[in-house]
Residue frames as a rotation matrix with the C-alpha (Angstrom) as fourth column:
UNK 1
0.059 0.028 -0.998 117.16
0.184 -0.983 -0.016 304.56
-0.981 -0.182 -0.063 121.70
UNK 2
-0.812 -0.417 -0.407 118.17
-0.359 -0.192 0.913 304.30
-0.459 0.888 0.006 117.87
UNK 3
-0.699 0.629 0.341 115.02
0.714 0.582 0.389 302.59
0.046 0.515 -0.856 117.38
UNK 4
0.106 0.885 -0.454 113.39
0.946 -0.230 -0.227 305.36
-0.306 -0.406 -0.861 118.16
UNK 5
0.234 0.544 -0.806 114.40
-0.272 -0.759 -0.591 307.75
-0.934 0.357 -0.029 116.48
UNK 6
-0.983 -0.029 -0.183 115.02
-0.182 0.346 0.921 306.03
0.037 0.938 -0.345 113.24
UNK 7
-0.559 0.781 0.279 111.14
0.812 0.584 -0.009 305.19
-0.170 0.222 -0.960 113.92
UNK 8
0.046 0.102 -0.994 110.93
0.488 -0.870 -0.067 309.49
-0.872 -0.481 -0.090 114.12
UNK 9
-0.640 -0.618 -0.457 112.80
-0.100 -0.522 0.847 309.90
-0.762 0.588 0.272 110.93
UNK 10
-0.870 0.353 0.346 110.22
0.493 0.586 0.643 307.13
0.024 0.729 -0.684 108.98
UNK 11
-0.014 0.759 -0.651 107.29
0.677 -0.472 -0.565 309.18
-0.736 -0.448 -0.507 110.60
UNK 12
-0.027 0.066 -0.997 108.42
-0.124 -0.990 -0.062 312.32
-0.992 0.122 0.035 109.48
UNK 13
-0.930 -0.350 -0.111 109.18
-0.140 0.058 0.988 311.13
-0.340 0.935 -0.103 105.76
UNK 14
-0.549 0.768 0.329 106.02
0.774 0.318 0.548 309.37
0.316 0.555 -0.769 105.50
UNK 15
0.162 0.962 -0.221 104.03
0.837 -0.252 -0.485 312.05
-0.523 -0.107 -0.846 106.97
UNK 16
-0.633 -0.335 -0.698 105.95
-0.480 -0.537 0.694 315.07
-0.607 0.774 0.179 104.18
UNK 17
-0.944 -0.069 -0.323 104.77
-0.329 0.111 0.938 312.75
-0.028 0.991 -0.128 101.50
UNK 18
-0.541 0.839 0.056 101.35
0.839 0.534 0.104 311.72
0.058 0.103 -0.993 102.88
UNK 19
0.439 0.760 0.479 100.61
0.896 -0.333 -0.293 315.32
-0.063 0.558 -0.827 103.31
UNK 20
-0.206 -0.926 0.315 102.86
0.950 -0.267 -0.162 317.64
0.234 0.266 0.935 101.40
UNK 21
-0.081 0.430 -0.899 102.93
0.507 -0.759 -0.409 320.87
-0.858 -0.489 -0.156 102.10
UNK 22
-0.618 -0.565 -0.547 103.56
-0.093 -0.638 0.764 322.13
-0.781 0.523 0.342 98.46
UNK 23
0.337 0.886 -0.320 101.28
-0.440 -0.152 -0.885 322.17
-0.833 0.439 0.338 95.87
UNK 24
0.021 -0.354 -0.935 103.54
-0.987 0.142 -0.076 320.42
0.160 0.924 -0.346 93.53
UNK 25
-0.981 -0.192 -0.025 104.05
-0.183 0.962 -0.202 317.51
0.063 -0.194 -0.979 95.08
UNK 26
-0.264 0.961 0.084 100.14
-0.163 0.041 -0.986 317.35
-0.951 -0.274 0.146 95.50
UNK 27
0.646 0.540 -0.539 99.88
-0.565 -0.136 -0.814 317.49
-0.513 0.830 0.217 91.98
UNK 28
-0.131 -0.933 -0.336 102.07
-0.976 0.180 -0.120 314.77
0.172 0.313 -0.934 91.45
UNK 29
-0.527 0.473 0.706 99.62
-0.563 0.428 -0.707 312.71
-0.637 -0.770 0.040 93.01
UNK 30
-0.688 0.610 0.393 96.98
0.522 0.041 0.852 310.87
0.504 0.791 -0.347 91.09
UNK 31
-0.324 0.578 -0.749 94.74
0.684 -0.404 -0.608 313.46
-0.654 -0.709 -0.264 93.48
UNK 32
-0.493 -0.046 0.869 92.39
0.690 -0.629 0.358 316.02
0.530 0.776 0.342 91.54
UNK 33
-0.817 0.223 -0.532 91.11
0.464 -0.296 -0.835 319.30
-0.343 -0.929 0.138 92.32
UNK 34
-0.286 0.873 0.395 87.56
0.958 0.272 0.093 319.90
-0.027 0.405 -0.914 92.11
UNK 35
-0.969 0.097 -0.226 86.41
-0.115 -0.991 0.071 323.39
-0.217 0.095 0.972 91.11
UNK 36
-0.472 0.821 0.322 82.59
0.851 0.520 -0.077 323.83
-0.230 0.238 -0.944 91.94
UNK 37
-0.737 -0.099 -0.668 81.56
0.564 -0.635 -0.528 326.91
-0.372 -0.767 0.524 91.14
UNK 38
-0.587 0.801 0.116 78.35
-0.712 -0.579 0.396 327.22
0.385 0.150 0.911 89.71
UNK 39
0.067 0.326 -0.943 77.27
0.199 0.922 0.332 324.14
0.978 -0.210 -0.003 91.79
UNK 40
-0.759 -0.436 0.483 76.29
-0.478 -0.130 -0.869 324.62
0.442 -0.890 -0.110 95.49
UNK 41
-0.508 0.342 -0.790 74.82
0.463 0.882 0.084 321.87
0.726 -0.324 -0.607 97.53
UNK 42
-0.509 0.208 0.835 72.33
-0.675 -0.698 -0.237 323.66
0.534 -0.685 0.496 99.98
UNK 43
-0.066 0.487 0.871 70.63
-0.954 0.226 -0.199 320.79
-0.293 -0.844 0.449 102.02
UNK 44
-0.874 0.043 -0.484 69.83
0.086 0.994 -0.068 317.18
0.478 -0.102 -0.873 102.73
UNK 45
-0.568 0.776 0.274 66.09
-0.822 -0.525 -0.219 316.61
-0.026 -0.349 0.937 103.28
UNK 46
-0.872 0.171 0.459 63.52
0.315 0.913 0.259 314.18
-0.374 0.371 -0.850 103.08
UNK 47
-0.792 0.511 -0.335 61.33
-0.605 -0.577 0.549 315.35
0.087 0.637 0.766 100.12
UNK 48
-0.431 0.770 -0.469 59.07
-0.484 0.242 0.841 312.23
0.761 0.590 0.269 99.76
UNK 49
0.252 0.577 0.777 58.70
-0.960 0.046 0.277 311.05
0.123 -0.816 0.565 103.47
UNK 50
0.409 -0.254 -0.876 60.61
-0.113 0.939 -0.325 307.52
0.905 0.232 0.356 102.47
UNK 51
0.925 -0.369 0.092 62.35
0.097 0.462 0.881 307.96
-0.368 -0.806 0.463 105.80
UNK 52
0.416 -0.784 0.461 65.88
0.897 0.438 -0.064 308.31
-0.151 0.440 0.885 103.47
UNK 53
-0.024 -0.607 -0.794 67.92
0.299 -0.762 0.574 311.43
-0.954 -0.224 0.200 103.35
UNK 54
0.364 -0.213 0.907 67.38
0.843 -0.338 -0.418 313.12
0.396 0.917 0.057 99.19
UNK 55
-0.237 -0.387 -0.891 69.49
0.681 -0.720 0.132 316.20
-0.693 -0.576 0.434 98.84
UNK 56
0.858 0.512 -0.034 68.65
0.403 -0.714 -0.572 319.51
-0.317 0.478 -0.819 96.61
UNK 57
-0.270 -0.843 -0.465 71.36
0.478 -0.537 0.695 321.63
-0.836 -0.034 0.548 94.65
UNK 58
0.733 0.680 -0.033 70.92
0.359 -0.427 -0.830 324.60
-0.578 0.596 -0.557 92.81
UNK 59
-0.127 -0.845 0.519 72.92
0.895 0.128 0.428 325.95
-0.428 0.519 0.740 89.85
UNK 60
0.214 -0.030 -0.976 73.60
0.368 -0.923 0.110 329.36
-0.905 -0.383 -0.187 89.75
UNK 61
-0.763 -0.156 -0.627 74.36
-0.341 -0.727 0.596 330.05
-0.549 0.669 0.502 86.17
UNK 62
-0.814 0.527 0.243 71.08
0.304 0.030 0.952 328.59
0.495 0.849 -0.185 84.99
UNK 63
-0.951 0.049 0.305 69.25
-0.309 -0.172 -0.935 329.15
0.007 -0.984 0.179 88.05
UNK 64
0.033 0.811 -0.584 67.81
-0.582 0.490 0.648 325.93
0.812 0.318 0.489 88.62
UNK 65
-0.256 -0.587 0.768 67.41
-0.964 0.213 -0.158 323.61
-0.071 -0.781 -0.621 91.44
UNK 66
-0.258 -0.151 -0.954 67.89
-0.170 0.979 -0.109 319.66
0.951 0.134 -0.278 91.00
UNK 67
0.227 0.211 0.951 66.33
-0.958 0.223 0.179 317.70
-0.175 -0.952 0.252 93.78
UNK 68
-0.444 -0.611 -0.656 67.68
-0.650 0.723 -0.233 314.11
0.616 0.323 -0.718 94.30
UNK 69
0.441 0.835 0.330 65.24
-0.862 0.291 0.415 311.61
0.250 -0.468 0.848 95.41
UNK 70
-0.871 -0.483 0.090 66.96
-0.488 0.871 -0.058 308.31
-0.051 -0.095 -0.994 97.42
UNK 71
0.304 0.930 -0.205 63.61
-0.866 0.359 0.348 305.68
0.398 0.072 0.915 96.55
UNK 72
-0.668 -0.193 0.719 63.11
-0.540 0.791 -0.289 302.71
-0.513 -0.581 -0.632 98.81
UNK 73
-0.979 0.021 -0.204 61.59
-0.171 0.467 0.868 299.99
0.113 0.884 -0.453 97.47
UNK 74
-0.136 0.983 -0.123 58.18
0.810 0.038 -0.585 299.98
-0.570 -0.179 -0.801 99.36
UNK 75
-0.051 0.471 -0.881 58.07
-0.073 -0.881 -0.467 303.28
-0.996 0.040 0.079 97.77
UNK 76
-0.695 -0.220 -0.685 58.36
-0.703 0.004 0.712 302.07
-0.154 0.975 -0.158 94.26
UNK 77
-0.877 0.477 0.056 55.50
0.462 0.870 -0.173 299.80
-0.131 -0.126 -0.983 95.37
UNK 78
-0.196 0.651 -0.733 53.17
0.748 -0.384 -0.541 302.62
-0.634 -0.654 -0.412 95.78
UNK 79
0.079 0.048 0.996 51.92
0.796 -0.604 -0.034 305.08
0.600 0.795 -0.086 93.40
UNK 80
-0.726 -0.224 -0.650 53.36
0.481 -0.841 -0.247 308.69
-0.491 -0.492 0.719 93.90
């Protein structure tokens, strides 16, 4: 019975510190937070037909849009 809940108490401790509820202790972390906001990721596609997932994001304070090509190597065989 003491093994159990001494195995209750270690739970609870480790789950507080694995995820705190406080924003300080979070930032005590080596964790960072990521602020994206002129970045927004709007799809996963396949642009050149490789068969490979490329995704697109567009940036809102220059309004442009970046397309990310994944190349397989048959396709680097091949003239685009």
């Amino acid at each position: 019975m003491y093994i159990f809940i001494l195995l209750i108490i270690i739970l609870k401790i480790s789950i507080n510190i694995a995820f705190p509820s406080s924003e300080n202790l979070l930032n005590d972390t080596n964790s960072y937070r990521l602020e994206l906001n002129s970045e927004f990721k709007t799809g996963g596609f396949d642009f050149n037909g490789d068969g490979k997932q490329d995704f697109i994001i567009s940036d809102f304070q220059t309004n442009k849009l970046y397309v990310f090509l994944v190349i397989s190597q048959d396709m680097v065989d091949r003239d685009l």
